[in-house]
N, C-alpha and C positions, 0 to 999 in steps of 0.2 A: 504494500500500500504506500499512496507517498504522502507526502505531508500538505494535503486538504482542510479545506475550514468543516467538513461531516466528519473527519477521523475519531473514532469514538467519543460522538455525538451523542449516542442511545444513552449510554454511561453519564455521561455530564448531564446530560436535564432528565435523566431518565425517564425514558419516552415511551410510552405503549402506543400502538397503534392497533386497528381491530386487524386480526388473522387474514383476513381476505384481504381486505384492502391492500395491507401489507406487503401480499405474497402477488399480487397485479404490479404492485410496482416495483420489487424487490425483480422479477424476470422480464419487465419490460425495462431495467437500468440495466441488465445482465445482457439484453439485446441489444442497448446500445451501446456497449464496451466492445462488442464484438464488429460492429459498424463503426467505430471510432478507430478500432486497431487495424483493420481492414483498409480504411483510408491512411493512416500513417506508413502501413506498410508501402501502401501505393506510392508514397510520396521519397519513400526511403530505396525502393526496388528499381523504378523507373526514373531517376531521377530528376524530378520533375523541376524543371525552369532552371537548370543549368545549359545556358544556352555558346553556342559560338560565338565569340567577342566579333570573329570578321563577320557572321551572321548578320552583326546588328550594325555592321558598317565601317568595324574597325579602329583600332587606335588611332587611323588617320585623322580621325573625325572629332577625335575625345571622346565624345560622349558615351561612347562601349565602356570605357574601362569603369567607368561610373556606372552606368543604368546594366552591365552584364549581374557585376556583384548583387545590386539590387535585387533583382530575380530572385540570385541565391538565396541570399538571404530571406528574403520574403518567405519560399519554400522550408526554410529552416525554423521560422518563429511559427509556422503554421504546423509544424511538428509536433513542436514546442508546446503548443494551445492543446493541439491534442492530447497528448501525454497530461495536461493538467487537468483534463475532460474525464479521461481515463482513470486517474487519482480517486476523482470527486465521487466517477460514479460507484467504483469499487468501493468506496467506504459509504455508500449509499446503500447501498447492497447490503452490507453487514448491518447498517444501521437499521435496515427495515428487518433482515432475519431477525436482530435481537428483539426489538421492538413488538413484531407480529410476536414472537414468542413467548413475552412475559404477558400476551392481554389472555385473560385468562375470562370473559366475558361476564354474564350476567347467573344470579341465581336464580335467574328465570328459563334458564336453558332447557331446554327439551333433549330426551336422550337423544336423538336422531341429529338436532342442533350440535350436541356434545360431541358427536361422531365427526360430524361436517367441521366441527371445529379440529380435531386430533388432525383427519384429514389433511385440510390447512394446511398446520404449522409443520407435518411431514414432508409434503411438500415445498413448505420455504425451505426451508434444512436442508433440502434437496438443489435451492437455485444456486448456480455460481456467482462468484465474484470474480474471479479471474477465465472468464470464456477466452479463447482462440481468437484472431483478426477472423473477419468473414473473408472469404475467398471471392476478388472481386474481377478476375480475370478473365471471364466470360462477358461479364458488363464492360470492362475497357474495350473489349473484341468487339462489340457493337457500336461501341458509340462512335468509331471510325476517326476521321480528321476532320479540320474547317479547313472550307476551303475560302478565301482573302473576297472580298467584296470588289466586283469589278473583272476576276481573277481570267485572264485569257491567254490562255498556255496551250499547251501540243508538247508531245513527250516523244523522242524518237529516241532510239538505242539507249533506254534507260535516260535519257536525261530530256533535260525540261526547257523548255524552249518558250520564251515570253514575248507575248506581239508588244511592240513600243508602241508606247502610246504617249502624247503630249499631252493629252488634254483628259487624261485618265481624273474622275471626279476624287475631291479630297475626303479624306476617310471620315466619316461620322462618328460624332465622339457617344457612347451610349447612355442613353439616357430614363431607362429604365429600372435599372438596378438602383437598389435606395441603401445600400448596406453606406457604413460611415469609412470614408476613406481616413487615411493618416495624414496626419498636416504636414505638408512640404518646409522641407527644411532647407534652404537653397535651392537654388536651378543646378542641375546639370550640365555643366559646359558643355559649348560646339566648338567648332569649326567656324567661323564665321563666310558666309555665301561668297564676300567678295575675295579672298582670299583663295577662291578655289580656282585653279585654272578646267583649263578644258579635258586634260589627263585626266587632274585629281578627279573631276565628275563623271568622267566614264570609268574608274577603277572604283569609283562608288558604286554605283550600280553592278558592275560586276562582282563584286564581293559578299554583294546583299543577298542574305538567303531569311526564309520564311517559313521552311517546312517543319523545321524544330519546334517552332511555338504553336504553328496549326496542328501538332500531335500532342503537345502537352493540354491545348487549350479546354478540349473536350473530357478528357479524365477530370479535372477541374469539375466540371460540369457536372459529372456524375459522382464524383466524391461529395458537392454539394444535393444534389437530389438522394444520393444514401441518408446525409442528415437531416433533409427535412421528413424524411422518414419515420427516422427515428423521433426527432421532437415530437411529431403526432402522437405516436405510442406512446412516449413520455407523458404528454399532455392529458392521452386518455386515461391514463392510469394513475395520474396525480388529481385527478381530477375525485376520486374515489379517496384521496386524503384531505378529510376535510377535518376542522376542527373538532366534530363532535366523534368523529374518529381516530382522532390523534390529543395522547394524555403525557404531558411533561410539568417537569418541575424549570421552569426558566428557558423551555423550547419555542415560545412563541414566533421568536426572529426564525428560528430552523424551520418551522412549518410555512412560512411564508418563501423562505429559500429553494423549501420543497416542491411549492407551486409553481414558483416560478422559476424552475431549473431547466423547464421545456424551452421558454423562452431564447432562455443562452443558445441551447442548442439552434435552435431557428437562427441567432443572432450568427451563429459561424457555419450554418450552413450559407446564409446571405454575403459572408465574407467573403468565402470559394466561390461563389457567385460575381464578386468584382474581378477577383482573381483570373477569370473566366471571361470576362468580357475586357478585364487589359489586356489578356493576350491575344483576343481575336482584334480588339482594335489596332496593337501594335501590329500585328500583323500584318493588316491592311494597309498600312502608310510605312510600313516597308515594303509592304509587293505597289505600291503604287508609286514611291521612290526610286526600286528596280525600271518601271517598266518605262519612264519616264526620260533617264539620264541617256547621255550618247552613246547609240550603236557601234561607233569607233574610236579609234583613239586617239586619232588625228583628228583636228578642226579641218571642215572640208569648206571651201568657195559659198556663202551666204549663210555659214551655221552664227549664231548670234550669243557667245558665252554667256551673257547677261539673263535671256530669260532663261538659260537652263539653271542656273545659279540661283534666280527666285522660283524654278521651280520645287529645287533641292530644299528651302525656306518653307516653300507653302505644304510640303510632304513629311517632309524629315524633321525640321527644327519645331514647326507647329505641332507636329507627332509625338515626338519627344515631352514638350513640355507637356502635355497632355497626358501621357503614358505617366509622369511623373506622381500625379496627381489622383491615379488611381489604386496605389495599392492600397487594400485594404486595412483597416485601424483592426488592432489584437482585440480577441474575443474571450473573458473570462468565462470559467462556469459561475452561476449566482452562485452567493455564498449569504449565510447568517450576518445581519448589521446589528451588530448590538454583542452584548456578553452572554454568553451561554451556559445556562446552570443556574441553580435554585439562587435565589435573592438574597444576600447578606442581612445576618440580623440585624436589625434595630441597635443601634450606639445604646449603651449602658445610660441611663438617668442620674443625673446627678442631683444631690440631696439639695435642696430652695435652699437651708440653711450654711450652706458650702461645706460643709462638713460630711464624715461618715458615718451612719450610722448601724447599729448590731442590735436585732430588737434581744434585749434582755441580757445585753451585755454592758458595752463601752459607750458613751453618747459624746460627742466631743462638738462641744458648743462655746468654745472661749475658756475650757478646760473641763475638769472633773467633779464628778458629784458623787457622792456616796448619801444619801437622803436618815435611812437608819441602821439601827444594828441589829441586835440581835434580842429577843424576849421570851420570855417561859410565858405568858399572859396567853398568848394563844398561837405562836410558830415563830416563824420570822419572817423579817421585813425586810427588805432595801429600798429606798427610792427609786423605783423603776426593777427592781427585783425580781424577787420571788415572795410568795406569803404564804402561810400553810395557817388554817382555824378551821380546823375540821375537814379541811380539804387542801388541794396544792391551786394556787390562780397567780396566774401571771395577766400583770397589771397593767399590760398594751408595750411591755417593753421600756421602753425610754421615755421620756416626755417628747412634745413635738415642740415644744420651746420653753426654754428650763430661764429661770429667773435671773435675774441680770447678779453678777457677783458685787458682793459688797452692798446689797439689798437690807432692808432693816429684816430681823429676827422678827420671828411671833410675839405680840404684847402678852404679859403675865395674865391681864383680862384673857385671851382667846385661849389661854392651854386652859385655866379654870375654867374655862366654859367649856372647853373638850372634858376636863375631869367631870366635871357637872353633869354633863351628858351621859358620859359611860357610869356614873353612879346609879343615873335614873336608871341604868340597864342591867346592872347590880341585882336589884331588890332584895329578897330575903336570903337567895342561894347562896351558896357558898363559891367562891371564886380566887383565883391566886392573880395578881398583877404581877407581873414582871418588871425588872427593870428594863429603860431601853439607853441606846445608847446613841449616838449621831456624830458623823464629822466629815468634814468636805470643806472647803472656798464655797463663799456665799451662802444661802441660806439651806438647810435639809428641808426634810419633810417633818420639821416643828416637833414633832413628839413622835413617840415608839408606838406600842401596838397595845391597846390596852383591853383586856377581856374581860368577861364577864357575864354570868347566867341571872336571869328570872327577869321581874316584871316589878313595874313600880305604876302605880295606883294615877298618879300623873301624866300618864302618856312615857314610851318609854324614847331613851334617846334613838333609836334607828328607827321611829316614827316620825319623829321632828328632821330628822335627816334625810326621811323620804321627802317628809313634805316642801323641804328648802330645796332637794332636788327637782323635785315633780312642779315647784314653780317657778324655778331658774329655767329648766327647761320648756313649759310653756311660752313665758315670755319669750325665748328667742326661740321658738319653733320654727319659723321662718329663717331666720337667720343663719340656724346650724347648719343648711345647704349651703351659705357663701364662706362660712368659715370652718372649715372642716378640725380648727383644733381645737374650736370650741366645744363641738359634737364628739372628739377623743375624749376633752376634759373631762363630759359631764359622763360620757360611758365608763370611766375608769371610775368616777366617783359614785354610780348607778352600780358596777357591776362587785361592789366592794360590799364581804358580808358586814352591814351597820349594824347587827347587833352584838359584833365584837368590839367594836371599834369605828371612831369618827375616821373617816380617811383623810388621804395627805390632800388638801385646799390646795397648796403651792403652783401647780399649773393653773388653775384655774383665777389665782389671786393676781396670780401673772398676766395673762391672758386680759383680765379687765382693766388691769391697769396699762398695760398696750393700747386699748380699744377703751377708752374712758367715755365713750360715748353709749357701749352695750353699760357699763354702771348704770350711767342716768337713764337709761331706759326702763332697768330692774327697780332701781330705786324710786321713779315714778308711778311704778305701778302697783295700782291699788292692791292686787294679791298678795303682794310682797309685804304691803305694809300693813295689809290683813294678819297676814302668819307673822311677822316678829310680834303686831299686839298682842295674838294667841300664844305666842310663846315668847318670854322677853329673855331666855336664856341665849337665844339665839342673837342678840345683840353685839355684843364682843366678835362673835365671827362673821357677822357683815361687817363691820368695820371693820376688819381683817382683809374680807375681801373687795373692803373698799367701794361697799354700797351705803349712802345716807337715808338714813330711814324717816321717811315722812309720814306726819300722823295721818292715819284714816278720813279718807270724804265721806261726811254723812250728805246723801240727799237732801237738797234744799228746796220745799214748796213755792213754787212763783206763781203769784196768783194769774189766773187765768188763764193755765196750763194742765191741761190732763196728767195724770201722775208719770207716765212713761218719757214724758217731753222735758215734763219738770226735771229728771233726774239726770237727763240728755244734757239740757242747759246745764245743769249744776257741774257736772263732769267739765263742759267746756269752761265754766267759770274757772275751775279749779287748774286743770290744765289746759289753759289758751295756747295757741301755736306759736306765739311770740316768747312763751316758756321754754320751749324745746330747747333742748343744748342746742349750741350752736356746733355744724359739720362742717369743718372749710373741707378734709380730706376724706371723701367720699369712696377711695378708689383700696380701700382695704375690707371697706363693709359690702360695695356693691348695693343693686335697687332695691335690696331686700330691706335696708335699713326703715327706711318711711314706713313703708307698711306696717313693720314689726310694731314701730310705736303708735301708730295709731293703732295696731290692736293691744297695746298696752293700754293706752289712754281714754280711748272710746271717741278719738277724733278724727275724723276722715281730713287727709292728706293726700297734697298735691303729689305725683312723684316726680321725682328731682332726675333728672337727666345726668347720667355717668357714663363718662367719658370713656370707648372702648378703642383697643388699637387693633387692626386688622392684623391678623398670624398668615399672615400666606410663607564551402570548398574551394579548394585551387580549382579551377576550371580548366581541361583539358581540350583541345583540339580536335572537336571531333568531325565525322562525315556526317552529312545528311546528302539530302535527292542533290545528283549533278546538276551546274548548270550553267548553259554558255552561250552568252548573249549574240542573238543571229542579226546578221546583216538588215537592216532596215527596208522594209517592204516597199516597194518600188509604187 
């Protein structure tokens, strides 16, 4: 195999194709290898457009030692194309055997389906990748020669005898073929006309021969109609790979290279095609350059050098440049445009807080925390740890933003109010407290772990700490979809058994004081200041968390107000909108904020517009037909 853009292709995007399909175009690429090699051989056996330098009129003239190589060459890159044909399709080949043979079809198969499938893929197994050239030696035996436009000859003892002619018409340049020539790179030198005496133009025409390129011109021909052959089969058989037939991971570019591989082909059988029509047209403006120049070699009594000289111009040098102009431009096989193979994961996320984080490990936020220690009261703790009271629960890991270092401690009011709590939880039973212990930069999680069994007559404390949770999170229902750390805070503080223990506040004390606007929203809101009146123990640890507690709105009667209105008004007396904190920085709450408080407040609110930003060869001397320019007809 050579080194093709399909060379295991199947492997790289791993590709299924369905079994039929497969195996139609797995033996119509295996047909064209064999048509591909068949024409190289031709090119390589016969060798094609290696022509006689005096053929083309000789070094006298310049322009041979220039336009003979050409040829060659041209004959040689067209090889060349072949062999890369060849490559492409051979690993096409293999790529559809693997292909058809991993699709292993539907659980909807019918045995008889199952059978037709094993079928199949025995048969791909069976197609080659390396077939034999076609044997095309019978079709060159038909297609015979061109014979030159214009062309009027008589052959006696083997050789070839051309009627002169002056006024023999100039050769037509073709204009049918559409294939893409190669862009001219310089002119080809001549001879210049007036330079030529009356010898030089009669030893031109004698030297000129034509019959080499009217034998090559036709195999040309039919090496181009072999591949437009093949493109068809190609075409019909690609035709049958269609998407919903063909399964990869990053194959998309290759199924499109698949379809359109017929193309290519068509594209270099149209090149053999130019190939073919430069040689019949050289041809003709050499047999019409021949038949043109002086029948002797001596200037005779009224011959006129001048117009033979622009005849040599209007045959030969217009010829030339012409012939120049037509070889054909190199023809790739299509290939895959793009990268081939499954898509590169996604770049790794990097932490909002630039930092790394390890849930229930390391949190590094401007350094280290350790929250607590260790307690017989009911397991142990760490600030973002592990806890064990009657069970093991991990506390969400790490905080999602840990308290600024050098923060003030918890007031002596807020642990007494934690003690307070956990006594009410106390009651009769008997219970052991443990010590706790705490150390880190900046503030821990305030106190250790403190446990405790039964009930106290009062409400106990993991009641009152439902109820501060159960109205913290009310008021910001809304909210906790724009801030997702305050929906951590309250679930770490929700998921935490309170009847062992108040839990660690600290993220969340944080958190409000970040966002001093969610404070005033809590702290305006009548439920809030419902529940600390019901419970005034609860005092010390809103001021903790830095919520001010305003006294309860009693409903106020205005006369001439039904009672529902009256309490309406009273509400807006109480909280006018001209109370609201003021928001300059809108862009950390998002539009959820407005809302939130007017369903604190009971005030319908405008909403506030936040600002969003869009995320987008040496040539040898050889024979052809004799031939010897006869005496000029009388």
């Amino acid at each position: 195999m050579g080194d093709s853009p399909f060379e295991g292709l199947a492997g790289k995007a791993k590709i299924k194709v369905e079994t039929g399909a497969a195996l139609e175009a797995a033996k119509a690429c295996s047909t064209a290898i064999g048509i591909v090699k068949g024409c190289r051989d031709l090119i390589e056996s016969r060798q094609l457009n290696v022509f006689t330098m005096s053929k083309l009129g000789g070094a006298e003239v310049y322009a041979p030692e220039r336009l003979q190589p050409r040829f060659v060459s041209e004959a040689t890159e067209c090889k060349d194309t072949l062999g890369k044909f060849i490559d492409s399709l051979e690993d096409m080949v293999d790529m559809f055997k693997d292909a058809g043979d991993k699709y292993t079809g539907t659980d909807e198969l019918s045995a008889s389906e199952l059978a037709t499938l094993n079928r199949q893929k025995t048969d791909l197994g069976g197609v080659s990748s390396n077939p034999g050239g076609k044997d095309m030696s019978g079709a060159v035996k038909n297609a015979g020669t061109y014979n030159p436009t214009n062309q009027d000859i008589e052959t006696r003892d083997g050789k070839i005898y051309v009627q002169h002619n002056d006024d023999i018409d100039k050769a037509s340049v073709p204009k049918d073929v559409r294939a893409k020539p190669e862009p001219v790179e310089g002119e080809i030198p001549y001879r210049e006309p007036s330079s030529m005496g009356w010898r030089d133009l009669y030893d031109l025409g004698y030297r000129i021969g034509w019959t080499e390129i009217t034998e090559d011109a036709p195999i040309w021909g039919l090496m181009a109609s072999q591949l437009e052959g093949a493109a068809y089969d190609l075409s019909q058989a690609m035709q049958t790979i269609t998407s919903t037939k063909w399964e990869s991971q990053g194959g998309d570019s290759a199924l499109t290279a698949v379809q359109g591989f017929s193309k290519s082909v068509s594209e270099l059988a149209g090149s053999f095609k130019l190939m073919q029509a430069n040689l019949q047209y050289t041809a003709d403006w050499l047999y019409a350059t021949n038949s043109c120049m002086p029948v002797s070699p001596d200037e005779g009594c009224g011959d006129d050098v001048g117009e033979v000289q622009e005849l040599y111009r209007k045959h030969y040098i217009d010829g030339l440049a012409q012939t120049q102009k037509m070889f054909p431009a190199e023809v790739l096989p299509a290939a895959p445009k793009g990268a081939i193979g499954p898509p590169p994961p996604p770049p790794k996320k990097e932490d909002d807080n630039g930092g790394q984080q390890n849930n229930g490990g390391q949190q590094n936020n401007g350094g280290q925390q350790s929250g607590g220690g260790q307690q017989s009261g009911g397991g142990q703790q760490s600030g973002g740890g592990q806890q064990s009271s009657g069970g093991q629960q991990s506390s969400g890991g790490q905080q999602a933003s840990s308290q600024q270092q050098g923060s003030t401690q918890p007031s002596a009011e807020f642990v007494a109010a934690q003690q307070a709590l956990a006594n009410q939880g106390k009651g009769t039973g008997q219970g052991t407290t443990g010590g706790s212990s705490g150390s880190g930069s900046g503030s821990g999680s305030g106190a250790g772990n403190i446990a405790g069994t039964g009930s106290s007559t009062g409400g106990s404390g993991s009641d009152i700490m439902s109820s501060l949770v159960s109205t913290l999170s009310g008021v910001l229902s809304s909210l906790t979809q724009a801030l997702p750390s305050v929906t951590q805070a309250l679930q770490q503080i929700a998921s935490t058994d309170l009847s062992g223990a108040v839990p660690d506040l600290s993220q969340l004390t944080s958190l409000l004081g970040q966002y001093p606007d969610l404070a005033t929203a809590i702290s305006e809101s009548p439920e809030f200041a419902q529940l600390i009146e019901a419970n005034p123990q609860l005092q010390p640890i809103a001021e903790q968390l830095g919520l001010t507690v305003e006294e309860p709105v009693e409903p106020i009667a205005m006369a001439g107000l039904p009672a529902e209105e009256a309490v309406d008004s009273a509400a807006v007396s109480a909280f006018p909108r001209a109370s609201l904190p003021s928001m300059p920085d809108f862009s950390s709450l998002g539009d959820l904020v407005e809302p939130v408080i007017a369903a604190s407040t009971g005030v319908p609110v405008e909403p506030v517009g936040v600002g969003t930003e869009a995320t987008h060869g040496a040539v040898t001397e050889g024979a052809s037909a004799a031939h010897a320019r006869p005496a000029a007809d009388a």
